[in-house]
VEXZALUM-535360 format. One record per atom (N, C-alpha, C, CB): x negated, z, y; residue in three letters; atom name; residue number from 1. Coordinates in Angstrom, 1 decimal. Atoms other than C-alpha are relative to their C-alpha. Glycine has a CB too. Layout:
// residues N
@east: X&up: Z&north: Y&r: ALA&a: CA&k: NUM .
...
***
This chain:
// residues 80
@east: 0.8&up: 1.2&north: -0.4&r: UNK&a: N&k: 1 .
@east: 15.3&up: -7.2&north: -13.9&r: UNK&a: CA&k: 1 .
@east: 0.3&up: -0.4&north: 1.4&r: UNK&a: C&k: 1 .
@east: 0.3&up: -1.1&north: -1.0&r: UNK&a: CB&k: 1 .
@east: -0.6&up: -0.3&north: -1.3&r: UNK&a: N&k: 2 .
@east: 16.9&up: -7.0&north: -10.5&r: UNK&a: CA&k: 2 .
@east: 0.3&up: -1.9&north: 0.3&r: UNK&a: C&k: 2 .
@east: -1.3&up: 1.0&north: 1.3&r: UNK&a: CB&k: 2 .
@east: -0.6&up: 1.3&north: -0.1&r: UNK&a: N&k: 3 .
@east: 18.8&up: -10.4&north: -11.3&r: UNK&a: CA&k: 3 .
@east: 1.4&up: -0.1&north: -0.4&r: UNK&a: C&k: 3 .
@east: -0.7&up: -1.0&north: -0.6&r: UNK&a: CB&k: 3 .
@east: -1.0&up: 1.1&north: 0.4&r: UNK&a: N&k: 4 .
@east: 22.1&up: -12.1&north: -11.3&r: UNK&a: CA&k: 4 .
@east: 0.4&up: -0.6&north: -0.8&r: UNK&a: C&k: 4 .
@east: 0.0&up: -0.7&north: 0.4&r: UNK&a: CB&k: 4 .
@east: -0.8&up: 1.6&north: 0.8&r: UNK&a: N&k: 5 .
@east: 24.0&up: -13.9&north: -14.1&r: UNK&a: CA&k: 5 .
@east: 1.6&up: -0.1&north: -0.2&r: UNK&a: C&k: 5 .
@east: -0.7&up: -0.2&north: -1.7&r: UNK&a: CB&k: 5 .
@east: -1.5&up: -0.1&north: -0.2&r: UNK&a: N&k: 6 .
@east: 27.0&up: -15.3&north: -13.9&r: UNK&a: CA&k: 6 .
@east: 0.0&up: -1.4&north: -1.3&r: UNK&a: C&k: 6 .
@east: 0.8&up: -0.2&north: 2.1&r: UNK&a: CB&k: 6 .
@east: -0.3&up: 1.2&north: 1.0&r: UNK&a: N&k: 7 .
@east: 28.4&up: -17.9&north: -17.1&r: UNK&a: CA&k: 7 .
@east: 1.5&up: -0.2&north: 0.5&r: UNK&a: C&k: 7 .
@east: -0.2&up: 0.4&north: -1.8&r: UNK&a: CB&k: 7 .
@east: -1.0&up: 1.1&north: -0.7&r: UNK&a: N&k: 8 .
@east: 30.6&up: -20.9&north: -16.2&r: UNK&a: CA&k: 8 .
@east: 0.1&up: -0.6&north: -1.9&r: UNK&a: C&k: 8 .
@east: -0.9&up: -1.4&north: 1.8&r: UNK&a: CB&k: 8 .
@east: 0.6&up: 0.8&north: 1.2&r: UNK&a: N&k: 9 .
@east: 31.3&up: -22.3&north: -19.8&r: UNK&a: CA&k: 9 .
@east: -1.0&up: 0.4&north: -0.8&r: UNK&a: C&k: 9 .
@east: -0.5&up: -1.1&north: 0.3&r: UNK&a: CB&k: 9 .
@east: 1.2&up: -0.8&north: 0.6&r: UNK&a: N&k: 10 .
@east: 28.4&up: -22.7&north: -21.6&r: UNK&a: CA&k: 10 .
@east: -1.5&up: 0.1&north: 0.9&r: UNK&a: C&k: 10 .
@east: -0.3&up: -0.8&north: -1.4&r: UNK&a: CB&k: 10 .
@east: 1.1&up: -0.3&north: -1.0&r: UNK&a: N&k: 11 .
@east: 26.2&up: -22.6&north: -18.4&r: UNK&a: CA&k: 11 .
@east: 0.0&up: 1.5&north: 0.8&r: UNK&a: C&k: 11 .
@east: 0.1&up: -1.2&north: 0.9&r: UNK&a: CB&k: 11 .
@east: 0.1&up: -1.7&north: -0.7&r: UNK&a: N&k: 12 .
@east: 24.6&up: -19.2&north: -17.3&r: UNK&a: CA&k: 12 .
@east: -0.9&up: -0.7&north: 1.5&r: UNK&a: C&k: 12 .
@east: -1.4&up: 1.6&north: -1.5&r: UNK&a: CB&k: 12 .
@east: 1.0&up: 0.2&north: -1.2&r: UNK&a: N&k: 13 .
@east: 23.0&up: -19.1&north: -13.7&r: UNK&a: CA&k: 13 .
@east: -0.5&up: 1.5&north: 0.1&r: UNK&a: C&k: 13 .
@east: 0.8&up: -0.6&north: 1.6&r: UNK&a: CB&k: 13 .
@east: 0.7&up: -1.4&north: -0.4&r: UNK&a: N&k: 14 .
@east: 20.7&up: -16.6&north: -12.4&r: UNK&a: CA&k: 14 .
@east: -0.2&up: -0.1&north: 1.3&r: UNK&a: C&k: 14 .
@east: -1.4&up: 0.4&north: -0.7&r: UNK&a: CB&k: 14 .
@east: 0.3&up: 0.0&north: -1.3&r: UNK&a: N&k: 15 .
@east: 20.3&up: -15.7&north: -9.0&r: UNK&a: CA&k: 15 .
@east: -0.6&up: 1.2&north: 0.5&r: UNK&a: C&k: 15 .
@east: 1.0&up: -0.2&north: 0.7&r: UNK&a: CB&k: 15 .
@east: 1.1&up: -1.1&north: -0.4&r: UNK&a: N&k: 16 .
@east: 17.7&up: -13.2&north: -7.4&r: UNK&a: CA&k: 16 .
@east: -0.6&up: -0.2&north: 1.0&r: UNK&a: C&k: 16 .
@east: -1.0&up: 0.2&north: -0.8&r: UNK&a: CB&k: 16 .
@east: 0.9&up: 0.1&north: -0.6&r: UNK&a: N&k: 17 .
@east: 15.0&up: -12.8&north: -5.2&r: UNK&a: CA&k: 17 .
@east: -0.9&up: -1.1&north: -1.1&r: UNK&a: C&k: 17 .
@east: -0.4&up: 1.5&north: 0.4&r: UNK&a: CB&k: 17 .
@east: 1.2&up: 0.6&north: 0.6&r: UNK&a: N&k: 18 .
@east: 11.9&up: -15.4&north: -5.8&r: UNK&a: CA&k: 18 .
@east: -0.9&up: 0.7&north: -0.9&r: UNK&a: C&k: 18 .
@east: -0.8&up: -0.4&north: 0.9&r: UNK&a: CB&k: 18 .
@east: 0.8&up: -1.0&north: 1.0&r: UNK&a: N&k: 19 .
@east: 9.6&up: -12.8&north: -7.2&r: UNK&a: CA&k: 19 .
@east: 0.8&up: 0.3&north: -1.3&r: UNK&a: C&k: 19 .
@east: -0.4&up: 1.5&north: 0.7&r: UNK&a: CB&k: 19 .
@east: -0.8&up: -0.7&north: 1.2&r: UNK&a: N&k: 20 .
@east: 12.6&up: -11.3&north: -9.7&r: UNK&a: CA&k: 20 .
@east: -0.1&up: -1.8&north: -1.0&r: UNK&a: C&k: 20 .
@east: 2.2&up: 0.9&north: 0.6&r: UNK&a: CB&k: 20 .
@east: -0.4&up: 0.5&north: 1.0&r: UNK&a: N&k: 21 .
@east: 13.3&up: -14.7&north: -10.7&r: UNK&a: CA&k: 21 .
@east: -1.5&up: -1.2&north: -0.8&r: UNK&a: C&k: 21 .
@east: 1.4&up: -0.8&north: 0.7&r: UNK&a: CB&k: 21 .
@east: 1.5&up: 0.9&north: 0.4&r: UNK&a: N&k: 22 .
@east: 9.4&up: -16.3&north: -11.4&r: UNK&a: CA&k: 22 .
@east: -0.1&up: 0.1&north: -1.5&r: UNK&a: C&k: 22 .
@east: -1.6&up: 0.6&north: 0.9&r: UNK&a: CB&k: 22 .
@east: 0.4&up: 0.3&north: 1.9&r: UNK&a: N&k: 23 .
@east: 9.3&up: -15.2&north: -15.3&r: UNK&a: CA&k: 23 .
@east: 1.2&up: -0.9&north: -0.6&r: UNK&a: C&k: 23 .
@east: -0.1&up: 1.7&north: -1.3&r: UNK&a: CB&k: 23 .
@east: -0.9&up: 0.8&north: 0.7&r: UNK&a: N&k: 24 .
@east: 12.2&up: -17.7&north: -16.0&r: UNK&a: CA&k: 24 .
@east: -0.4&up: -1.0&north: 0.4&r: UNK&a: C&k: 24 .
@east: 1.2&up: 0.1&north: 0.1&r: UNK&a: CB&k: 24 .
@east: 0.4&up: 1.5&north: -0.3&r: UNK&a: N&k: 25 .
@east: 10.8&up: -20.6&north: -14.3&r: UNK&a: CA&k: 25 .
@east: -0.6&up: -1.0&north: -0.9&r: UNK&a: C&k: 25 .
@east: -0.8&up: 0.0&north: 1.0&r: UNK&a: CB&k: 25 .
@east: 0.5&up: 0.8&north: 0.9&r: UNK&a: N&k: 26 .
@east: 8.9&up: -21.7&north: -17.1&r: UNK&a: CA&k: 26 .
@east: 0.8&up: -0.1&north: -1.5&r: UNK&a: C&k: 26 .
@east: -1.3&up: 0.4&north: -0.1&r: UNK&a: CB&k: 26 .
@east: -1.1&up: 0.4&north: 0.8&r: UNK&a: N&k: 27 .
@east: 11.8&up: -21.8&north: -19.5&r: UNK&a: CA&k: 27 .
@east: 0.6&up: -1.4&north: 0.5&r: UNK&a: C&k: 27 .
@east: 1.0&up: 1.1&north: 0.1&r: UNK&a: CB&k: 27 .
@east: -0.5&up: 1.0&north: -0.4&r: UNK&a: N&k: 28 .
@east: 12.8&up: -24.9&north: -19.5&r: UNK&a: CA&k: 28 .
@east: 1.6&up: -0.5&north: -0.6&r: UNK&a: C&k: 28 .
@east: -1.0&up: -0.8&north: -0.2&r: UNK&a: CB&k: 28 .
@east: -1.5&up: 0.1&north: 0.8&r: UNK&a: N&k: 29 .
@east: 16.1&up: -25.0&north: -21.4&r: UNK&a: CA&k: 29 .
@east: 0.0&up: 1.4&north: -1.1&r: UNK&a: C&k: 29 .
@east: 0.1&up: -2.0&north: -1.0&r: UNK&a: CB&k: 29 .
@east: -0.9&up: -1.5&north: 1.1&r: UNK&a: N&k: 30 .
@east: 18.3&up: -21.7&north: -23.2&r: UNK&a: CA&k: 30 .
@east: 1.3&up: -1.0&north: -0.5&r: UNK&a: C&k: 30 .
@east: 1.0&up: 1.9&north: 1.3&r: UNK&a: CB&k: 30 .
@east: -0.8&up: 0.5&north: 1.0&r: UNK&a: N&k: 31 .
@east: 20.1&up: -22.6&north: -26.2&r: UNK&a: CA&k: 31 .
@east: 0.7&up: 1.0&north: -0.6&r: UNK&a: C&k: 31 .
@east: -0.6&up: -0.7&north: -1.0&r: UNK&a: CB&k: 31 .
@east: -1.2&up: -0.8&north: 0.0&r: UNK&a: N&k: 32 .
@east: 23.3&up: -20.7&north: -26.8&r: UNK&a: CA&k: 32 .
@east: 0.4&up: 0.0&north: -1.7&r: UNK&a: C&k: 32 .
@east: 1.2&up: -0.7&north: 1.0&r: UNK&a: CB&k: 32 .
@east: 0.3&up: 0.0&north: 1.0&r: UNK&a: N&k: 33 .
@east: 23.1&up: -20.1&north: -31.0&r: UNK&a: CA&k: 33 .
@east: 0.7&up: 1.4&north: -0.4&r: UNK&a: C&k: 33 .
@east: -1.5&up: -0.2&north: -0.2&r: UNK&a: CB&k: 33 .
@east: -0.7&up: -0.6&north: 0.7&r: UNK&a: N&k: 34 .
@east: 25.1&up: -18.8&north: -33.4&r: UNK&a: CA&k: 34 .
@east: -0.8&up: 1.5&north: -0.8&r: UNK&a: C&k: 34 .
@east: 0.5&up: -1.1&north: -0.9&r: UNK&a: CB&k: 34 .
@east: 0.0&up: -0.7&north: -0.1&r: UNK&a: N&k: 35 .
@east: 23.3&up: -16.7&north: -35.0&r: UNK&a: CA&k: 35 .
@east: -2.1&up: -0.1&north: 0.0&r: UNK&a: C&k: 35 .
@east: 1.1&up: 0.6&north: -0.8&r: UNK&a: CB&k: 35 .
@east: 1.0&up: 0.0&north: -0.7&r: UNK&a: N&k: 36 .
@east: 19.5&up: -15.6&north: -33.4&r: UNK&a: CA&k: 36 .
@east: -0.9&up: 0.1&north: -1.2&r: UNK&a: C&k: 36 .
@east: -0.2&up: 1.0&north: 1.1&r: UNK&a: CB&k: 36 .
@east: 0.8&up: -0.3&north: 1.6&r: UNK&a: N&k: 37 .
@east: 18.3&up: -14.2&north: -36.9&r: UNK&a: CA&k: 37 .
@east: -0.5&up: -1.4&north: -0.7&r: UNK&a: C&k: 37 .
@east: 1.4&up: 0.7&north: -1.3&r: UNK&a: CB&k: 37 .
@east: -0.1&up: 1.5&north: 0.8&r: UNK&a: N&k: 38 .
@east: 18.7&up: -18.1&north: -38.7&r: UNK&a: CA&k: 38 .
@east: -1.3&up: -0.2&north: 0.8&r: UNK&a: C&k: 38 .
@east: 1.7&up: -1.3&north: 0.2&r: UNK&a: CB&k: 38 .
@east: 1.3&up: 1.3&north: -0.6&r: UNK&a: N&k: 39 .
@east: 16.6&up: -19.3&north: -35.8&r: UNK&a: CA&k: 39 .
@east: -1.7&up: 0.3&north: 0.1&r: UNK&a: C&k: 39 .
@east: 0.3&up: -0.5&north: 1.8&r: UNK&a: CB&k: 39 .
@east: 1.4&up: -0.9&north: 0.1&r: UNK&a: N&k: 40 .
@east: 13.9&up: -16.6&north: -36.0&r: UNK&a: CA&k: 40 .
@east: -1.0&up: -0.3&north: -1.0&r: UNK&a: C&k: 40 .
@east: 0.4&up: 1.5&north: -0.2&r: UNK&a: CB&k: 40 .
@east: 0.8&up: 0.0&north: 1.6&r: UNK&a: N&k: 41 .
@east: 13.5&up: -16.7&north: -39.5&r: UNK&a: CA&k: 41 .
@east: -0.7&up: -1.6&north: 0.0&r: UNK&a: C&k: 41 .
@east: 1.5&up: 0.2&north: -1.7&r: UNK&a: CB&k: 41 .
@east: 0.9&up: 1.3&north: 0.1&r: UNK&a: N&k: 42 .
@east: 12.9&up: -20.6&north: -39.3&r: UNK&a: CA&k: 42 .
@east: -0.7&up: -0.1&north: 0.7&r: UNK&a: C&k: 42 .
@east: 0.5&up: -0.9&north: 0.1&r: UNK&a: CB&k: 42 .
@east: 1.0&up: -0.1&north: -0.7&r: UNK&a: N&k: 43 .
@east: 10.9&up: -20.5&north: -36.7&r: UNK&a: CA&k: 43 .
@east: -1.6&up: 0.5&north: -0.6&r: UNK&a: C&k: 43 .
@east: 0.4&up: 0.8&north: 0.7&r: UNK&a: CB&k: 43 .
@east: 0.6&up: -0.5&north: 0.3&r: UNK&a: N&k: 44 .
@east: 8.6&up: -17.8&north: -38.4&r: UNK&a: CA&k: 44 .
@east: -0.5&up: -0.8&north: -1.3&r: UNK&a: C&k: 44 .
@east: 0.5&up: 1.1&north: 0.1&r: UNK&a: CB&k: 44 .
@east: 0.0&up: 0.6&north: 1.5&r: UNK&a: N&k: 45 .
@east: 8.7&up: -19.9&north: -41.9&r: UNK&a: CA&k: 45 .
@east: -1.0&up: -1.5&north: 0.6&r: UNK&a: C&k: 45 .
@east: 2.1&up: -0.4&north: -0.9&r: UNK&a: CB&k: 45 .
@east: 0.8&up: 1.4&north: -0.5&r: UNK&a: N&k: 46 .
@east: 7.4&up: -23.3&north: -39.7&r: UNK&a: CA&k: 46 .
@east: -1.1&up: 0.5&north: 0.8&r: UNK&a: C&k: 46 .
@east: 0.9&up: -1.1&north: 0.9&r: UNK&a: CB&k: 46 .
@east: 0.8&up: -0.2&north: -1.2&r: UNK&a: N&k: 47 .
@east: 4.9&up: -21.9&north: -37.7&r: UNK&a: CA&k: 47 .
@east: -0.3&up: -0.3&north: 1.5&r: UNK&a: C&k: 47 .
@east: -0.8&up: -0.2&north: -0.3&r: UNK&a: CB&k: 47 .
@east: 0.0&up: -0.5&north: -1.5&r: UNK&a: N&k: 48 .
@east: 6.2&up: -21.6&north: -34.3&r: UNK&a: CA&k: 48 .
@east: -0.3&up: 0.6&north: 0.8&r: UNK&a: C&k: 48 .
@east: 0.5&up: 0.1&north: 0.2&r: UNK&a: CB&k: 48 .
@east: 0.5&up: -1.3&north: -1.5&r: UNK&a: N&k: 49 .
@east: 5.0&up: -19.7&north: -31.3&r: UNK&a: CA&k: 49 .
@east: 0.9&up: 0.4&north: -0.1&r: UNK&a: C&k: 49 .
@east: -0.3&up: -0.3&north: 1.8&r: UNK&a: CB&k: 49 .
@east: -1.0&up: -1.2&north: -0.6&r: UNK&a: N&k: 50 .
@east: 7.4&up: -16.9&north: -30.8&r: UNK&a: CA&k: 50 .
@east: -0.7&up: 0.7&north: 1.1&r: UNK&a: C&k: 50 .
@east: 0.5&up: 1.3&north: -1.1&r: UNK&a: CB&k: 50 .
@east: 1.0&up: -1.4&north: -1.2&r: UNK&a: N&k: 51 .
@east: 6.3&up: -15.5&north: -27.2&r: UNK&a: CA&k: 51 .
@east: 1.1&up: 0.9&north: 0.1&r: UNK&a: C&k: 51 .
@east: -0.4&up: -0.6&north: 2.1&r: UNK&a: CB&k: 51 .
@east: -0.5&up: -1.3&north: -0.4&r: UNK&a: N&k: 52 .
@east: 8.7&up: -13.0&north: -26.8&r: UNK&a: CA&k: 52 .
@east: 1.5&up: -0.2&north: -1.1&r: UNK&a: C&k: 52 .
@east: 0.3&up: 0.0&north: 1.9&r: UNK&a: CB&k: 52 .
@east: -0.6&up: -0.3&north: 0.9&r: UNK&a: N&k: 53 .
@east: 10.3&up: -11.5&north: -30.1&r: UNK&a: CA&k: 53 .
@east: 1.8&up: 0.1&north: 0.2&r: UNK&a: C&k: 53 .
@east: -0.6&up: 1.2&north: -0.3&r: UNK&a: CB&k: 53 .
@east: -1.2&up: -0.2&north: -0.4&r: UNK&a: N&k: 54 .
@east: 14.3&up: -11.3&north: -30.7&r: UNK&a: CA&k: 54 .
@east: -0.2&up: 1.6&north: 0.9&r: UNK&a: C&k: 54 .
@east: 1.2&up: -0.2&north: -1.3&r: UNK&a: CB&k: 54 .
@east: -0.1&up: -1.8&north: -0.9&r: UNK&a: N&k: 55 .
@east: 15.6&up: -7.7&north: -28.0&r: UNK&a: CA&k: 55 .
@east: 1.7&up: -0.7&north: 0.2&r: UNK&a: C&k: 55 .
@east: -1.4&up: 0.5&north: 2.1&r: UNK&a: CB&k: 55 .
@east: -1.3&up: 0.0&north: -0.8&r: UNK&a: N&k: 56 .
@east: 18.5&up: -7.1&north: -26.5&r: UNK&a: CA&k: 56 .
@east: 0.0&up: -0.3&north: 1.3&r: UNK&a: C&k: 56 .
@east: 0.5&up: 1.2&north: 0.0&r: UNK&a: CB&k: 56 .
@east: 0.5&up: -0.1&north: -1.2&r: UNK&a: N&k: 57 .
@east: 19.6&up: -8.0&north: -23.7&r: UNK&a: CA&k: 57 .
@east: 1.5&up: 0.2&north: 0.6&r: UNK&a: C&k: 57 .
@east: -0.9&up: -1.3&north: 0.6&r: UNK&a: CB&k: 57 .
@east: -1.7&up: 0.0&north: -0.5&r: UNK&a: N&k: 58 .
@east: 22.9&up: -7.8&north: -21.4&r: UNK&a: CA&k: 58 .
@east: 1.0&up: -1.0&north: -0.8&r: UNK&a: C&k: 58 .
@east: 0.2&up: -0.6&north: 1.6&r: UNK&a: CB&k: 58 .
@east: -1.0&up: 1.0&north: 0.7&r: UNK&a: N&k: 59 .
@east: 24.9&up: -10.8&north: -22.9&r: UNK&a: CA&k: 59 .
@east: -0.6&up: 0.3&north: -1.6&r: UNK&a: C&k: 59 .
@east: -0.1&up: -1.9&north: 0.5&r: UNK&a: CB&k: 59 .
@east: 0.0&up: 0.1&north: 1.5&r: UNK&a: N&k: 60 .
@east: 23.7&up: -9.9&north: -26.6&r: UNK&a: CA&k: 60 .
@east: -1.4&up: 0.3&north: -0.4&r: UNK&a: C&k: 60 .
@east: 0.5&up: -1.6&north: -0.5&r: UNK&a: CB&k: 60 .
@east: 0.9&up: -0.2&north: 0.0&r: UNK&a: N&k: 61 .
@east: 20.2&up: -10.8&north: -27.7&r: UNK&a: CA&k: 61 .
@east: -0.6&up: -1.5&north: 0.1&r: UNK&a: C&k: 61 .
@east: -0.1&up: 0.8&north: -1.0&r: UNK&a: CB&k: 61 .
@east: 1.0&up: 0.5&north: 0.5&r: UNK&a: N&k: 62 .
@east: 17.3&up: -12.9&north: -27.2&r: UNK&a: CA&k: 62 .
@east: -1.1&up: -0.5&north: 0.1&r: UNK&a: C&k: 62 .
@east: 0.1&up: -0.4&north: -0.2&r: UNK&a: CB&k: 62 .
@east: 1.8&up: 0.2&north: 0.2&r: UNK&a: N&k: 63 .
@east: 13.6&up: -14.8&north: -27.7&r: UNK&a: CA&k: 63 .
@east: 0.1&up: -1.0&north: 1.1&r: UNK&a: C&k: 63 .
@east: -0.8&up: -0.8&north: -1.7&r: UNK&a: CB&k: 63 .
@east: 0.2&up: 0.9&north: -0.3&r: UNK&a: N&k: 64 .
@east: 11.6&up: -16.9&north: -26.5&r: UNK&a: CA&k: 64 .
@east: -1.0&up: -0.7&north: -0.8&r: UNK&a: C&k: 64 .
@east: 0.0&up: 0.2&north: 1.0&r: UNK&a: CB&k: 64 .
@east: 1.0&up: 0.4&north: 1.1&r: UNK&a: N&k: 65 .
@east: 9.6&up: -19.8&north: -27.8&r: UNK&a: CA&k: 65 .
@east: -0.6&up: -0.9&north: 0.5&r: UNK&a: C&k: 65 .
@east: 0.6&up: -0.5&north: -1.4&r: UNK&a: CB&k: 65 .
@east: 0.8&up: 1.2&north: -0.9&r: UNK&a: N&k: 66 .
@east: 7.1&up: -22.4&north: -27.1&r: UNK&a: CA&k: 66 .
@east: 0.0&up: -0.9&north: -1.9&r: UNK&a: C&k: 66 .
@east: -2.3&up: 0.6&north: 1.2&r: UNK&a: CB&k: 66 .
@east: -0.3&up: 1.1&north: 1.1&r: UNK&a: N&k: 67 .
@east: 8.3&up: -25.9&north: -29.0&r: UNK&a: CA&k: 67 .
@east: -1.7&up: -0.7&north: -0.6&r: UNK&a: C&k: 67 .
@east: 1.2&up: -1.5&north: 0.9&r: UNK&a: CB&k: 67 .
@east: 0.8&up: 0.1&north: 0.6&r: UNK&a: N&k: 68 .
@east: 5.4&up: -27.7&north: -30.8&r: UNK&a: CA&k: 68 .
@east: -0.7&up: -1.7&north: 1.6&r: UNK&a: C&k: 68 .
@east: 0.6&up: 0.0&north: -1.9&r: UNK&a: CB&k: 68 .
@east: 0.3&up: 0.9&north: -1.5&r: UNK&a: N&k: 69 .
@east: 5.3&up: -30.2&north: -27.3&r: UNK&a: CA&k: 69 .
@east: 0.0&up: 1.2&north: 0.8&r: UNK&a: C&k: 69 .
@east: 1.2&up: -1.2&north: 0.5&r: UNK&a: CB&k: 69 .
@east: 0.5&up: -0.8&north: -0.7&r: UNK&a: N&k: 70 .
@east: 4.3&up: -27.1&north: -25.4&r: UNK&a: CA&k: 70 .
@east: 1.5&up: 0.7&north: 1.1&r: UNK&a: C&k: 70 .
@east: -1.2&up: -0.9&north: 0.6&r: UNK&a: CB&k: 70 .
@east: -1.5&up: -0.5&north: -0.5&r: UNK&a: N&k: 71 .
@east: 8.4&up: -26.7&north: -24.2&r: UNK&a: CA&k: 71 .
@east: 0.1&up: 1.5&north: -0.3&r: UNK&a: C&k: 71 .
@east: 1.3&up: -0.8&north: -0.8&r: UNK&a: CB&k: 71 .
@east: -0.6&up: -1.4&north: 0.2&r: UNK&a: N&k: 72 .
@east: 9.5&up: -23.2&north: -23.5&r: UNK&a: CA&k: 72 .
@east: 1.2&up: 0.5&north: -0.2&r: UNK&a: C&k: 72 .
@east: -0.2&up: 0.7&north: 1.0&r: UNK&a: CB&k: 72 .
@east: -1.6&up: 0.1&north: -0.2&r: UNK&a: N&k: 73 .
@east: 12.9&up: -22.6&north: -24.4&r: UNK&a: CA&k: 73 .
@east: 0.6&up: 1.6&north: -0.6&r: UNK&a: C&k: 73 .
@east: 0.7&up: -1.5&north: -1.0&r: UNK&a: CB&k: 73 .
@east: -0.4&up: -1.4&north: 0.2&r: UNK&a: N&k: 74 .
@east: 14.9&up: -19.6&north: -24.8&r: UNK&a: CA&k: 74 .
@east: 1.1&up: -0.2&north: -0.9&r: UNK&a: C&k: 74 .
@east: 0.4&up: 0.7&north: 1.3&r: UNK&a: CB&k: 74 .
@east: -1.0&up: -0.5&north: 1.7&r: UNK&a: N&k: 75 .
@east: 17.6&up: -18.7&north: -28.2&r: UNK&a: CA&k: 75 .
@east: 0.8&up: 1.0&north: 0.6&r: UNK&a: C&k: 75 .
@east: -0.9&up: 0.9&north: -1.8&r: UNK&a: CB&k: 75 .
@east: -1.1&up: -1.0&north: -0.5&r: UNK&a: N&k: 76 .
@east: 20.8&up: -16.7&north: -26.8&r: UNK&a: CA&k: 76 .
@east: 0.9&up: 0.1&north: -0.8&r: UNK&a: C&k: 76 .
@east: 0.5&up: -0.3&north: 1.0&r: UNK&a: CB&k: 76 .
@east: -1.1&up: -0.4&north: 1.0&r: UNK&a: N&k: 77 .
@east: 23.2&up: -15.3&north: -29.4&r: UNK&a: CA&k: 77 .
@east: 1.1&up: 1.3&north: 0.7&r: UNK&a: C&k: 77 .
@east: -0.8&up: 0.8&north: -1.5&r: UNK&a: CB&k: 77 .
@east: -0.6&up: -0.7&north: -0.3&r: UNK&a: N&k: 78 .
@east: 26.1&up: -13.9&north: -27.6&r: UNK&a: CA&k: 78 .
@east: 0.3&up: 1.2&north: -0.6&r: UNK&a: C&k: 78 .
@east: 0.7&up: -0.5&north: 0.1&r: UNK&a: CB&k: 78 .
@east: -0.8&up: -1.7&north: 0.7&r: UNK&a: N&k: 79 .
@east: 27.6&up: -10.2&north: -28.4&r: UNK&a: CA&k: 79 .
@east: 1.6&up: -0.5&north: -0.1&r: UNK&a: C&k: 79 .
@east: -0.2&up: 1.9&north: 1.5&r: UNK&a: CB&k: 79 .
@east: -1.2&up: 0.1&north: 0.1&r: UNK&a: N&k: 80 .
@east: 30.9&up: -11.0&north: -29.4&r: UNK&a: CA&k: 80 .
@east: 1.3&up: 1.2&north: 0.2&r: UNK&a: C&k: 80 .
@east: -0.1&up: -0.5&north: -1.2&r: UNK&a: CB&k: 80 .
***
């Protein structure tokens, strides 16, 4: 993805080029969750948007979702 992340705590930053970093911009808050499965399944059971299914990713795995106020937020389940 030709980006940067670095975690301080429980804050991750990204750093990139403008173009690399434009599909995060509309995320508006990542939530750091125990386990990604729990939040999927509820999600799927209430009829939530899921834009972009659980995957893998470097730190572990995860989605993305659009809240029922049109919020974009991202589900991050560390790899332990």
């Amino acid at each position: 993805m030709n980006i940067e992340l670095a975690q301080i705590s429980s804050i991750l930053l990204l750093a990139g080029e403008e173009k690399d970093l434009e599909r995060f911009k509309s995320t508006k808050i990542t939530f750091l969750v125990d386990s990604l499965d729990d939040f999927y399944n509820y999600f799927l059971e209430n009829g939530i948007i899921i834009l972009e299914n659980p995957k893998e990713v470097p730190t572990g795995k995860n989605m993305r979702i659009q809240h029922p106020d049109g919020s974009i937020v991202e589900y991050v389940e560390h790899t332990r």
